[in-house]
ROMAR-249211 format. One record per atom (N, C-alpha, C): z, y, x; residue in one letter. Coordinates in steps of 0.05 Angstrom, whole numbers, plus 32768, in hexadecimal, padded with zeros to 4 digits. Each point is the difference from the previous one (the first is absolute). Last residue first. Layout:
BEGIN
ZYXa...
This chain:
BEGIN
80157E7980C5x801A7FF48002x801680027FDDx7F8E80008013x801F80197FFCx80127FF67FFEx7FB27FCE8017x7FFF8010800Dx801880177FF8x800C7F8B8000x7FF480207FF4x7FF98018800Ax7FFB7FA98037x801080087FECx7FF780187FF6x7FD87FCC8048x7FF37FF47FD8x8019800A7FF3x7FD48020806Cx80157FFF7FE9x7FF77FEB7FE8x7FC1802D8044x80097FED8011x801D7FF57FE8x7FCC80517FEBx7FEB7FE47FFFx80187FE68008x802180508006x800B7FF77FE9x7FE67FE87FFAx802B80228060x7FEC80067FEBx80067FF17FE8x8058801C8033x7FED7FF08004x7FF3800A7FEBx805180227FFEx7FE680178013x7FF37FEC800Ax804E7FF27FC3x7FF97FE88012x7FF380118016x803080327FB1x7FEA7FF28002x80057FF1801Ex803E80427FCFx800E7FE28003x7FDB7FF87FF7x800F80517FEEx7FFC7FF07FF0x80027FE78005x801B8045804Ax800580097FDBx7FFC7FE77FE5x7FDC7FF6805Ex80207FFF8003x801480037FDEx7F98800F8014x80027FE18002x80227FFD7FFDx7FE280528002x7FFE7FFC7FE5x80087FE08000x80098025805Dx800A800A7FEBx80027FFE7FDBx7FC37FEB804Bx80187FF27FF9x800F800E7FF3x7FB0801C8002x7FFB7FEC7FF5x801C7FED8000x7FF780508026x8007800A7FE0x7FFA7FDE7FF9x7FEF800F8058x8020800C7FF7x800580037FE9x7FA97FE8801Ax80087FED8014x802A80027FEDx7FB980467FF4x80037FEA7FF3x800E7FE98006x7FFE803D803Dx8011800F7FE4x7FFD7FE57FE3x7FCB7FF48058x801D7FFF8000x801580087FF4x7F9E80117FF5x80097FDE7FFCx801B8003800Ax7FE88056800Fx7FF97FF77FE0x80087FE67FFFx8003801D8058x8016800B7FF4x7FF77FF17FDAx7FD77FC98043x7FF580168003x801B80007FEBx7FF77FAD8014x7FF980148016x7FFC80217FFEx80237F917FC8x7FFC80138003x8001800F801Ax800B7FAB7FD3x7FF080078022x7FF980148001x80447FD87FBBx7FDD80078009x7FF480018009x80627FEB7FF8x7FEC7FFD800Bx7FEB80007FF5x805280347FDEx7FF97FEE8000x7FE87FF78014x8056804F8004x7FE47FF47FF6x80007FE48006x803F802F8049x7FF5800B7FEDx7FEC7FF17FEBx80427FD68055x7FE9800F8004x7FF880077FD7x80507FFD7FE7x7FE5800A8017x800A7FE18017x803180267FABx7FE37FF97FF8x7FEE8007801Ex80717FF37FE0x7FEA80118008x7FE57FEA8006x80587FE07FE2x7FF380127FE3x7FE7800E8016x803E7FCC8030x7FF17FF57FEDx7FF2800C7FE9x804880248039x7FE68006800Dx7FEA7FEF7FF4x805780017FD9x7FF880188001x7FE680018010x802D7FBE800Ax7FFA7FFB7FE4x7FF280137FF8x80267FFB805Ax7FEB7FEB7FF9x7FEF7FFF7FDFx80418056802Ax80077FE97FF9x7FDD7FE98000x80168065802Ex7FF87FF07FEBx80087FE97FFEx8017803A8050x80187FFF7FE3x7FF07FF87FEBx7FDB801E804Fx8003801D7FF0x801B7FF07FE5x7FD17FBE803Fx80178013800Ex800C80147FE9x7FB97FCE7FDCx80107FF78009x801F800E8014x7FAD80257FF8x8009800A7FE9x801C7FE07FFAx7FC58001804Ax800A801E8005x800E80077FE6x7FD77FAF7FFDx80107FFF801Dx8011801E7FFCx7FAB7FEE7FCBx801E7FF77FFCx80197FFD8014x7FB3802C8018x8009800D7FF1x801B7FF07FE9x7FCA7FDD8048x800F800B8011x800E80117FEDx7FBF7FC67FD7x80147FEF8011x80178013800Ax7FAE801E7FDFx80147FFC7FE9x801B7FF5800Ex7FB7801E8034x8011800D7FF9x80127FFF7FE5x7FCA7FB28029x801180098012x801480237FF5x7FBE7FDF7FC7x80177FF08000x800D8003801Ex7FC9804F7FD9x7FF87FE58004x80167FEF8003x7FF080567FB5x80087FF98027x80027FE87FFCx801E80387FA5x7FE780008014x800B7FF88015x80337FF17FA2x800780118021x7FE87FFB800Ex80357FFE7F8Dx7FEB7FED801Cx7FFA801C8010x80407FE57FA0x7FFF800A8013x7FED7FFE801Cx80197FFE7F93x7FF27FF28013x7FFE80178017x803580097FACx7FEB7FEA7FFAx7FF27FE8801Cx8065803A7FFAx7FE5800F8002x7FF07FE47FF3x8062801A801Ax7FF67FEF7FE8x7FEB800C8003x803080098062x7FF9800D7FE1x7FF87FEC7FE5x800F7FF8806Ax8016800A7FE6x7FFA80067FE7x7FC07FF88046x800A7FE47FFFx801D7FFE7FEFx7FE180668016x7FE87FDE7FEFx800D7FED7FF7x802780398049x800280057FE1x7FEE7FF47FEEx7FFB7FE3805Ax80137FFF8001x800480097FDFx7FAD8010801Ex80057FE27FF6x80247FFF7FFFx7FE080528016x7FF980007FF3x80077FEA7FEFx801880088063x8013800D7FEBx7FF480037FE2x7FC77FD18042x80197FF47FFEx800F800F7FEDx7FA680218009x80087FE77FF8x801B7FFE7FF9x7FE680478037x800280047FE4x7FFD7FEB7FF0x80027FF3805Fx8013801C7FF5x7FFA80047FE4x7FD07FC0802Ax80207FF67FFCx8010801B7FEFx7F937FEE7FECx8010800E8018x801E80017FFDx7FBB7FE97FBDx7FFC7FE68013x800C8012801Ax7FE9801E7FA6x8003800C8019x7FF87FF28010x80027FEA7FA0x7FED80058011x7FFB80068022x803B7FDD7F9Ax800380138014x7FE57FF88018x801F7FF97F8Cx7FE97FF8801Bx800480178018x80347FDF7F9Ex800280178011x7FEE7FF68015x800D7FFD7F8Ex80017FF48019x7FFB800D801Bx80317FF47F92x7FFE800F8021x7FF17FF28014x80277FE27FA2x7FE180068007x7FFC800B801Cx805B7FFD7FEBx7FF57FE37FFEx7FDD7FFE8006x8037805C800Cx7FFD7FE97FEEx7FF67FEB800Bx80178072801Fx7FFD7FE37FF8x7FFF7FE57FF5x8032805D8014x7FE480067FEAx7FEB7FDE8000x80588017803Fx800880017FE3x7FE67FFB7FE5x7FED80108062x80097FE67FFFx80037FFE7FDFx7FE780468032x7FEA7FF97FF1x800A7FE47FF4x802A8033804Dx8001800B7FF2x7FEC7FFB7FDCx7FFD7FC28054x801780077FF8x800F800E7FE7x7FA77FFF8030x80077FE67FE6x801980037FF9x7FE38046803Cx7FF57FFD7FECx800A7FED7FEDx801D7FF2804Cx800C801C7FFEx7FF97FFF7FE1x7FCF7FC58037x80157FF27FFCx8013801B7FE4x7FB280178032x7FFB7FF47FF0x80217FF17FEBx7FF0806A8025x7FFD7FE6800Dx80027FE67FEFx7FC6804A7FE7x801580038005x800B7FE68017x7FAE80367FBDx80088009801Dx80217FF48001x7FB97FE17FAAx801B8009800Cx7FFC80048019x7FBF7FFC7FA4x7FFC7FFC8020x80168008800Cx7FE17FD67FA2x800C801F8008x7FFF7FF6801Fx7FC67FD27FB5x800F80187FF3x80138017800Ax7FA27FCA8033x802B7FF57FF6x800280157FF0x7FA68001801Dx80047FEB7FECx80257FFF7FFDx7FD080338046x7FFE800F7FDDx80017FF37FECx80188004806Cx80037FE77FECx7FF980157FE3x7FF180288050x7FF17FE58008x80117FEC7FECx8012805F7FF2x7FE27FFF8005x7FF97FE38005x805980277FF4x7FEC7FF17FEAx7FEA7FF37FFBx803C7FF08051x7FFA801B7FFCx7FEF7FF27FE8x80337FD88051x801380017FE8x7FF080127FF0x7FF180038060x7FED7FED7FF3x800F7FF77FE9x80238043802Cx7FE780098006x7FE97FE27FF7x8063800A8007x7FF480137FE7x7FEE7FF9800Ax803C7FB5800Bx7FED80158012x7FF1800E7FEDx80417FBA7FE1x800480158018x7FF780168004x7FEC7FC57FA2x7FFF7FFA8020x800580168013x7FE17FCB7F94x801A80138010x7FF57FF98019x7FD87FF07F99x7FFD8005801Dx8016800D800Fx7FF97FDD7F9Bx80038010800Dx7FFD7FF5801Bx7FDF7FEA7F90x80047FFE801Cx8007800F8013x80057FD07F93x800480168014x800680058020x7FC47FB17FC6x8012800A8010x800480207FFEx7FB27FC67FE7x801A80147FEBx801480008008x7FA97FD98027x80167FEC7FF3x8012800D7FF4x7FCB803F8030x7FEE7FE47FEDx80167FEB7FF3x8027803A8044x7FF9800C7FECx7FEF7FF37FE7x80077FCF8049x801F80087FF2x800180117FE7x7FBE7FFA8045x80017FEE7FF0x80177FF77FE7x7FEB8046803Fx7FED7FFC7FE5x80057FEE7FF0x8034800C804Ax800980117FEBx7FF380017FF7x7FEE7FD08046x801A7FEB7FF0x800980137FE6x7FBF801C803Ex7FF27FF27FF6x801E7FF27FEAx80168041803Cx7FF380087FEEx7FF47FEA7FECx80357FE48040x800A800B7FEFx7FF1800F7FEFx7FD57FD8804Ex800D7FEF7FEFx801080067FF0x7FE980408046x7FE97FFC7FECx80077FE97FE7x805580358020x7FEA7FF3800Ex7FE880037FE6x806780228002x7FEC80087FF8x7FE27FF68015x805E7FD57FDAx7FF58007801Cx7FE480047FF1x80427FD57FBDx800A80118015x7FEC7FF1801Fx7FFC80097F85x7FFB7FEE8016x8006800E8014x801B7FEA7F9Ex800A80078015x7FF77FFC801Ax7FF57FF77F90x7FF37FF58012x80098017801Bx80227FEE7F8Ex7FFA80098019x7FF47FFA8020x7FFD7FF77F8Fx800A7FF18015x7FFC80138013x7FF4802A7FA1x7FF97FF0800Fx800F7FF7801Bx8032800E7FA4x7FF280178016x7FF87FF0800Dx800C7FDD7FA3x800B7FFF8016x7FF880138012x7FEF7FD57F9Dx7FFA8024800Dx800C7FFF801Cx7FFC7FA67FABx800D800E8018x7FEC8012800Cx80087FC97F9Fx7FE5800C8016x8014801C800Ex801F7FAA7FB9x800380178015x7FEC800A800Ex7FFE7FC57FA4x7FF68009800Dx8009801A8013x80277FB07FC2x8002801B7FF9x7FFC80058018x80087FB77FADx7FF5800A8010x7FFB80178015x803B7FBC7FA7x7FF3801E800Dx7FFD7FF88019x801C7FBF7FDAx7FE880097FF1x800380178001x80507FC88023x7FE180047FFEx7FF780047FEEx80687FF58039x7FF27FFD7FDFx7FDA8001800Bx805C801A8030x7FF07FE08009x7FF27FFB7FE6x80268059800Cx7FF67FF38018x7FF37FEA8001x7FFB80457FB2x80107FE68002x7FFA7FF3801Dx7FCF80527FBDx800A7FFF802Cx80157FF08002x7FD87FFA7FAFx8012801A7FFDx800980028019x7FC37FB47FE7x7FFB80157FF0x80118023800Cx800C7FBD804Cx7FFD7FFF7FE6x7FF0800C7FF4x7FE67FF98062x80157FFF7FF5x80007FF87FDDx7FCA80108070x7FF87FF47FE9x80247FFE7FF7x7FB280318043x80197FF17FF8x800780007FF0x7FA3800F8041x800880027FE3x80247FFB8001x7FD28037804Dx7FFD7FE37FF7x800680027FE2x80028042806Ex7FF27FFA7FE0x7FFB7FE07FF9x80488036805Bx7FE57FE37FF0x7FF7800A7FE6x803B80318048x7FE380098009x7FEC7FE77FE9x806480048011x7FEB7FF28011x7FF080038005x803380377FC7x800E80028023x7FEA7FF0800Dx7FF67FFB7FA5x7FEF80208008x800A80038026x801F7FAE7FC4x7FE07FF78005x7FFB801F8013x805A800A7FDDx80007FED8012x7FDA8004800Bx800C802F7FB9x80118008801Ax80017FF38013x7FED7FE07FACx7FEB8006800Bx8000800E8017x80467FD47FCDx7FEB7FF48010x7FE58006800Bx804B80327FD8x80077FF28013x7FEB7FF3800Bx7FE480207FB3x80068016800Cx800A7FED8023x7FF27FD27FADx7FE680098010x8005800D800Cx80497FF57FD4x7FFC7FDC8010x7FE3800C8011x8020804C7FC0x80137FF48015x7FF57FEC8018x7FD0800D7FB7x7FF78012800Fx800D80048013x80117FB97FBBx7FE7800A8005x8000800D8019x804180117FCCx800A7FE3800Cx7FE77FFF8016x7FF8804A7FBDx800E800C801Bx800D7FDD8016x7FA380067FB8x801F7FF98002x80108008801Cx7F99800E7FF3x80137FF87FE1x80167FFF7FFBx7FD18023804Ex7FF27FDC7FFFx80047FF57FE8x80008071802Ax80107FE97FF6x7FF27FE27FFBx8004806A8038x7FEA7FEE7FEFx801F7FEA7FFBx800980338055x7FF380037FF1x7FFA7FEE7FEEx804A80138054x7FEF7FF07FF8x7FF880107FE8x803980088064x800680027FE2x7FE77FF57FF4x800F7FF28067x801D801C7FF2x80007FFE7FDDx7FBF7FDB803Dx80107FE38007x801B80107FF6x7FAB7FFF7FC0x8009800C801Cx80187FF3800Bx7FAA7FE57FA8x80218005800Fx7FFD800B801Dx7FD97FFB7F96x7FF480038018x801680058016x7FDC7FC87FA0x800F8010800Cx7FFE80048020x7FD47FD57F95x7FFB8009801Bx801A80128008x7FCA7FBE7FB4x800E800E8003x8003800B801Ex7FB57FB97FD9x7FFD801F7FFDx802180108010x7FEA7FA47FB7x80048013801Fx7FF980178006x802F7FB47FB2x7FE980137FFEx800780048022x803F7FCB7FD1x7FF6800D7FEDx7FF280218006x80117FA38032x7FF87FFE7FE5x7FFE80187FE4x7FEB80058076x80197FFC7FECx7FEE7FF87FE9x7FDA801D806Ax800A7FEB7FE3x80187FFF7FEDx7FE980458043x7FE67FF67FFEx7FFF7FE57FF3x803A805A801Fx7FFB7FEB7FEFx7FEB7FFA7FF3x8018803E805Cx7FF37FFF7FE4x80047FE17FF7x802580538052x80067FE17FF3x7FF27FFF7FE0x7FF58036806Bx7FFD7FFE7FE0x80027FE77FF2x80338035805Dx7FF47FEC7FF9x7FFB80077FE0x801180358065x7FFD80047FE3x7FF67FE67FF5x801680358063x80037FE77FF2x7FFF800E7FE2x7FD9803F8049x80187FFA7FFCx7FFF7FEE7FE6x7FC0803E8031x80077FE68010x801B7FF97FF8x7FCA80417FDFx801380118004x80017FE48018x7FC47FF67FB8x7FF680138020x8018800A8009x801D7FC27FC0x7FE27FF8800Cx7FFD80108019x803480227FBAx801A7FF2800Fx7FE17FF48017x7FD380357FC0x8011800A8018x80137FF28012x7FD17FD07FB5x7FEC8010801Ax801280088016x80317FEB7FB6x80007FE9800Dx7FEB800E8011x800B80367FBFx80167FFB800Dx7FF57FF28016x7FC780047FBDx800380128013x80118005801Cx80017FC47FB1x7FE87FF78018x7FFD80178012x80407FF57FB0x800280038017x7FF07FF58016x7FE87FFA7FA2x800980218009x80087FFF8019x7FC57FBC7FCBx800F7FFE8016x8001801D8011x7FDD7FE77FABx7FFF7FE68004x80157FFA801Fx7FE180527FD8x80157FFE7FF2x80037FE28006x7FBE802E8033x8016800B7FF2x80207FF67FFEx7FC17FB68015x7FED801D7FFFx801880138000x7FD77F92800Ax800C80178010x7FFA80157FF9x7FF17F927FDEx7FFB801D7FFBx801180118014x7FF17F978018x8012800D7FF1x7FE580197FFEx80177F998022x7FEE80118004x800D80087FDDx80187FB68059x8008800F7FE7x7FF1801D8001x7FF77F988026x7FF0801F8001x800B80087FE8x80127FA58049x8005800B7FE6x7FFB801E8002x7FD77FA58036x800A80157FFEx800080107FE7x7FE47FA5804Dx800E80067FDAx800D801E8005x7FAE7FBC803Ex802380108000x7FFF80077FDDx7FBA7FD8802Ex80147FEF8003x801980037FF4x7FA780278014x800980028014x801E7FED7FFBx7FBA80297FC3x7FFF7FE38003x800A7FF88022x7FFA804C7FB3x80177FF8800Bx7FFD7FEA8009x7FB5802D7FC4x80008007801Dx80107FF2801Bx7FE8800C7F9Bx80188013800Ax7FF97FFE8016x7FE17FB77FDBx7FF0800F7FF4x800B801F800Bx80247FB1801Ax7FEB80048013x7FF480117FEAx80457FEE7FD5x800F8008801Ax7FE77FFF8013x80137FEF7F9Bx7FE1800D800Cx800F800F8019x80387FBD7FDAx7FE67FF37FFDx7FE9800D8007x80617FFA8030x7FF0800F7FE9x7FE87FF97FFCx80387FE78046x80037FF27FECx7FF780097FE6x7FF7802E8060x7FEC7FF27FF7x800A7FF57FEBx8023805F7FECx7FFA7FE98016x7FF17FEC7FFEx802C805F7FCCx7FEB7FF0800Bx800B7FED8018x803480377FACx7FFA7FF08014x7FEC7FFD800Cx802C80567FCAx7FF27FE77FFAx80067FF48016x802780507FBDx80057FEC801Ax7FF47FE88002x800580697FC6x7FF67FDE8003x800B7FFB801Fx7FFD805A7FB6x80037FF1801Fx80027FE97FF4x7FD6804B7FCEx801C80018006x7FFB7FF9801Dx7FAE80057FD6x8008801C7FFDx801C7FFA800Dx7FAA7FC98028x801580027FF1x800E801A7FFAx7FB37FEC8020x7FF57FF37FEAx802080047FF0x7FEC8018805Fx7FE3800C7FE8x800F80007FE4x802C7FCF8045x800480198002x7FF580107FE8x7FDB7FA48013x801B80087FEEx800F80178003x7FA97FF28038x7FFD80067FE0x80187FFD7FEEx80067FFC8056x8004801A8000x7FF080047FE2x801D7FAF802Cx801B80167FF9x7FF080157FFBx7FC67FBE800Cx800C7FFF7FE7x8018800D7FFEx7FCC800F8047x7FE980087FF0x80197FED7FE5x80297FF88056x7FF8801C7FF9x7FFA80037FE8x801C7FB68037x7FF57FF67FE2x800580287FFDx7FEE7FE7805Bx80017FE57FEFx80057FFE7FE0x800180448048x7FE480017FF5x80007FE17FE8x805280288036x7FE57FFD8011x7FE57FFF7FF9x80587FFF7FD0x7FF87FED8005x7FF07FF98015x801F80527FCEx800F7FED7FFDx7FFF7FE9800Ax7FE18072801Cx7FFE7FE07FFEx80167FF27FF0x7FD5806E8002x800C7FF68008x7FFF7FD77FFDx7FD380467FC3x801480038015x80077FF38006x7FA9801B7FBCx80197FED800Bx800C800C801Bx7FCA802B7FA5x7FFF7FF3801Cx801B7FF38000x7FDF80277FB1x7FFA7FEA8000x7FFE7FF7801Cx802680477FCFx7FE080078003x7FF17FF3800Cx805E7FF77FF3x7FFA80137FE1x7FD57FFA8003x80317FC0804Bx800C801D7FF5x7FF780087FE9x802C7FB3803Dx7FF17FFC7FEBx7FFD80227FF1x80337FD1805Ex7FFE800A7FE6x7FE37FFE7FF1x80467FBA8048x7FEE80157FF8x7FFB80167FEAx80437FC78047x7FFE80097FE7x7FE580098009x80587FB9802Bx7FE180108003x7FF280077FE9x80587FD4800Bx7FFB80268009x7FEB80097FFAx80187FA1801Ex800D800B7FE8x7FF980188004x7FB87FD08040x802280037FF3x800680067FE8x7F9E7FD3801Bx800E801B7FFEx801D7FF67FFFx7FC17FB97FFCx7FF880128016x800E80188006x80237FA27FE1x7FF7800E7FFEx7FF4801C8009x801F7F988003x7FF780118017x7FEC800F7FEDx80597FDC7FD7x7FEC7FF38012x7FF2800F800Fx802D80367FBAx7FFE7FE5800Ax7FEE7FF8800Dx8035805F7FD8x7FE37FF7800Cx80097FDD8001x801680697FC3x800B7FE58009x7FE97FE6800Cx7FF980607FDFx801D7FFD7FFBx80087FE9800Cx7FA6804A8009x800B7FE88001x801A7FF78000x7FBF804B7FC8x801E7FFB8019x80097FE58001x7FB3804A7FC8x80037FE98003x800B7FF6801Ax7FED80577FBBx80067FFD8016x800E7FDE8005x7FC780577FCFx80047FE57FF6x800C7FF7801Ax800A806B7FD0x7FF27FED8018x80057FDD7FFEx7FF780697FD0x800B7FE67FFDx7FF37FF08016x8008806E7FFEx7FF57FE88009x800D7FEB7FF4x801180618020x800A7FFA7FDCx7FF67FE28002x801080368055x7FE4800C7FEEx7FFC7FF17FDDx80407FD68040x800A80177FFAx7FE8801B7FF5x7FF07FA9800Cx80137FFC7FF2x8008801B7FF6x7FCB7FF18053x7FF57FF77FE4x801180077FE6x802880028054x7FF180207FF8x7FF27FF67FE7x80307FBF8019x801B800A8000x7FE6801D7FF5x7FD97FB0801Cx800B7FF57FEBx800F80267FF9x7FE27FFB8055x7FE87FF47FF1x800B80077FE5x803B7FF18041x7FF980167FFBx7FE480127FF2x80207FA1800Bx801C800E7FF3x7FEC801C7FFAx7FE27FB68030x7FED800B7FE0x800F80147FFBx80237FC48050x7FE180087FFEx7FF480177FEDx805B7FD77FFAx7FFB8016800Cx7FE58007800Ax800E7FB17FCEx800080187FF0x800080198011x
């Protein structure tokens, strides 16, 4: 949805009904996440993906077709599941709705919490027995909208706070009247999280390339490094900010603002700003931590960060020699090289070819 949000939010706000179709719930090896939305506009274009192209052309005639909301299925166990397109295996649930005004006053709101970079989750009921459609909009301080019942909105409330810290969108599932262990309500979180952060220290040619790419993957990205004179907007126009400082110093003060998503790529490959950098790193709850240089200077750098008082357990979390084997050579393949582990680390992949595999391709 953050794809369309802003799409969705001016449309809307020029008076617009908009058709808007949101993946709520995936199986098997489906091609899109929970989140992924398109729209459907007044004047008949489209926005944005649910599938990749795989059943588009019938989310976007039930958009067309419907005035409330609906919640459909596609997959292959469907009988016109190669007619749709979905013949990849997977099963995926498409809740598809009206957007306008009065269908959703605080859509405004939510933009700003959006471009502000600050958590916001939308919780919509998307099954009950008596009708869908309802909607509320939470912060991690107070909340909007109602689900029907303050029981309801309580139980959704807690739990959606929780899913908005992790950063997850999913369905969860309760009573008619938000009964923890009951069912037949339905009730679609679509988490707003501030993008991840991406931390890379030493302004080299390999950092630039590691900030496109980062930037491409939706990272918020920052560049740090010592030396004003190669720390400059000019040679990274892809990071969102370019720090003059010392590295370690920097993380330090940056520590509090991190997360689990965090990942931090140090580059230097020079003791002096290695060791004390990795020393605050290897502390941290971060996502992923990795270090450029060849195994003789990985060797001498655990050694040196050993002395500094790391523990064994603590030096197990660092990611170097750096990346996956490629055979990468040039700064670009070695950014890829760094993002490929990294996602491989995240989604818990193998980083073998997937010719060479017979298990699923989405874990």
């Amino acid at each position: 949805m953050r794809d369309v949000l802003f799409d969705l939010a001016e449309r809307v706000a020029n008076g617009e009904t908009v058709g808007v179709g949101t993946v709520v719930a995936t199986f098997s090896s489906a091609p899109r996440p929970a989140g992924a939305a398109m729209l459907v506009t007044q004047d008949g274009e489209a926005i944005g993906s649910v599938s990749g192209g795989c059943v588009e052309g019938a989310v976007y005639e039930l958009a067309q077709e419907t005035e409330g909301s609906v919640l459909q299925r596609y997959g292959v166990s469907d009988d016109d599941a190669f007619a749709v397109g979905l013949t990849c295996g997977g099963i995926i649930d498409i809740y598809v709705e009206k957007i306008n005004a009065d269908t959703f006053p605080q859509l405004g709101e939510v933009v700003e919490t959006v471009r502000a970079e600050e958590p916001v989750a939308i919780a919509t009921v998307v099954e009950h027995p008596d009708g869908i459609g309802r909607r509320m909009v939470i912060w991690p301080d107070r909340r909007s909208g109602s689900l029907g019942s303050s029981r309801a909105d309580d139980a959704v409330t807690d739990d959606a706070r929780g899913m908005l810290a992790s950063g997850r969108s999913g369905v969860l599932q309760y009573g008619p009247d938000g009964q923890r262990r009951g069912e037949g309500m339905s009730v679609f979180v679509n988490s707003f999280e501030p993008p991840p952060r991406m931390l890379v220290f030493g302004a080299i040619d390999f950092a630039a390339a590691m900030a496109r790419l980062g930037a491409f993957l939706g990272y918020r990205v920052t560049v740090c490094d010592a030396r004003p004179v190669f720390a400059t907007r000019s040679r990274f126009p892809e990071a969102d900010e370019v720090v003059v400082a010392w590295p370690h110093k920097y993380l330090q003060g940056e520590a509090f603002k991190l997360d689990q998503r965090t990942v931090i790529a140090v580059l230097t490959h020079d003791p002096k700003f290695d060791v004390p950098l990795l020393e605050v790193a290897l502390r941290l709850k971060v996502g992923y931590v990795g270090a450029m240089g060849s195994r003789r200077t990985h060797e001498d750098r655990l050694q040196r960060l050993r002395e500094a008082g790391l523990t064994e357990s603590e030096l197990e979390a660092l990611a170097s020699p750096i990346g996956l084997d490629l055979g990468a050579r040039t700064p670009e393949e070695t950014a890829v090289s760094i993002a490929a582990e990294i996602i491989s680390l995240r989604w818990k992949g193998s980083g073998r070819r997937l010719v060479d595999l017979g298990e699923p391709i989405h874990h």
